[in-house]
Every structure is written in C-alpha cells, then in structure tokens.
C-alpha positions as CSV (number, residue, x, y, z in Angstrom):
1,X,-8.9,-10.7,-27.1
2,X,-7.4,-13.3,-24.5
3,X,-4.4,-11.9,-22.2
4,X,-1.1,-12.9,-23.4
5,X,-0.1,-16.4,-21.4
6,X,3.3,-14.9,-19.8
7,X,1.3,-11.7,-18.5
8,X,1.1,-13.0,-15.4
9,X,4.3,-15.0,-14.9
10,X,6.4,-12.8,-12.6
11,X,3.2,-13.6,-9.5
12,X,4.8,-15.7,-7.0
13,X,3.5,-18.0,-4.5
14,X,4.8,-20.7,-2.0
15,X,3.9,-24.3,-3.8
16,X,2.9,-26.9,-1.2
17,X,4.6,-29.9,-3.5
18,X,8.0,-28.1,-3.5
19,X,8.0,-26.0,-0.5
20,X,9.2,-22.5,-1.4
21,X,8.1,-19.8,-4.0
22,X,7.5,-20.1,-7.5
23,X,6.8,-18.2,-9.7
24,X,3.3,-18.6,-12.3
25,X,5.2,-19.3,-14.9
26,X,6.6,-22.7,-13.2
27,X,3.0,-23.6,-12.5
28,X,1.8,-23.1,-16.4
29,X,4.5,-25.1,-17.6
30,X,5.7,-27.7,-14.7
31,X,3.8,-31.0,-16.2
32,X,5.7,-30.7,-20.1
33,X,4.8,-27.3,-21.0
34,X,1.4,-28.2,-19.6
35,X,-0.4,-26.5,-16.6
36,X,0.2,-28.4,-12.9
37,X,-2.5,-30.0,-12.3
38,X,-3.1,-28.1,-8.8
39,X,-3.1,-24.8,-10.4
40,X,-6.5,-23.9,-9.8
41,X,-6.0,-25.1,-6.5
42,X,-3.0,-23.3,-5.7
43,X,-3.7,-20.0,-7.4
44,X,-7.1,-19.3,-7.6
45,X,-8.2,-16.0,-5.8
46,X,-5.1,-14.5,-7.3
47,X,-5.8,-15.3,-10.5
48,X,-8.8,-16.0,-12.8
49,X,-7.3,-19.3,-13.4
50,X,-10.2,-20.8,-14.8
51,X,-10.9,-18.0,-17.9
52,X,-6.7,-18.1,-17.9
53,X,-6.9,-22.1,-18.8
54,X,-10.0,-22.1,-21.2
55,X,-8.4,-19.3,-23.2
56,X,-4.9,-20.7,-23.8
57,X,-5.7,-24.5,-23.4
58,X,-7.7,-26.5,-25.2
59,X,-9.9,-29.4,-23.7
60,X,-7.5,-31.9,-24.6
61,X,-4.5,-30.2,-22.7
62,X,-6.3,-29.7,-19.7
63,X,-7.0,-33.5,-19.8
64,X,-3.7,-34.2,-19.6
65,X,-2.6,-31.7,-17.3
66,X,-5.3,-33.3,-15.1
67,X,-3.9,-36.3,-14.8
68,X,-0.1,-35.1,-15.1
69,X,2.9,-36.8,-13.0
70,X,3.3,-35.9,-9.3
71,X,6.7,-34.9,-7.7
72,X,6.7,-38.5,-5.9
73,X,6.1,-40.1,-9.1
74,X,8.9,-38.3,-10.7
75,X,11.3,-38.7,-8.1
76,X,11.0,-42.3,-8.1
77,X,10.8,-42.5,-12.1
78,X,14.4,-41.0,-12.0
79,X,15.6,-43.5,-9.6
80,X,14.7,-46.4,-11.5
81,X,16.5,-44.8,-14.6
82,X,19.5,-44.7,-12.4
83,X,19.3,-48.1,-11.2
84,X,18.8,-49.8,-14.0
85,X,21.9,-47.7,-15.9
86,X,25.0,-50.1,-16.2
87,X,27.9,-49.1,-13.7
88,X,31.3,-47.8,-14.7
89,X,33.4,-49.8,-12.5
C-alpha cells in the first residue's frame, strides 16, 4: 500500500530557484499541482523520490512535470500579461 502523498510534506529544504526554505509540499505541487521538475534533484537522499513519483504519478504527469515552466519563464509570462493590459489613465 503506497504512503499517503502529504506524509512527507512538512520536510523542508532551501530551493536553489527561489532561495529560501520550502517545504515538500511546495515541490509536489509547484508546476499546477504537478511535481517540480527538479524534485529529484533537489530532494533525493531525503526522500525516495523516485518510488514517491511512480506511486502517486502516472507516466503522463511526470511527462509534463518534466518539461514544466521555470521561474524565469514565469516571471516574464506575467510581465507580458501586464504589458499588454490596457491602462487606466
């Protein structure tokens, strides 16, 4: 029987896109409720983050995750929304 997927959501570590502590949980559902795509990366030897993935992801998820938005590419998609929104003057 697979672990539940919050059991391990209070473990913290510092995340080298955002600079500070986060906690699992953050990781797991970053990318729109999909894994980051660094979390094996980031966590493994604190976690069995590969059995963790295959048992509460399937195939297709973990595609996506793979290949999920970067903080860069976010940051500058929000920009462009708020350049191209009409001003109130």
């Amino acid at each position: 029987m697979p672990a539940p997927l919050d059991c391990q959501d209070a473990l913290e570590l510092r995340c080298p896109q955002l600079g500070g502590e986060v906690p699992f949980r953050y990781c797991r559902t970053m990318n729109d409720e999909l894994p980051c795509a660094r979390l094996e990366q980031c966590w493994h030897g604190r976690v069995a983050v590969e059995a963790f993935l295959q048992e509460h992801y399937s195939e297709a998820e973990l595609q996506a995750s793979a290949t999920g938005r970067g903080r860069m590419e976010t940051i500058f998609d929000t920009l462009a929304r708020v350049q191209e929104q009409p001003s109130e003057e």
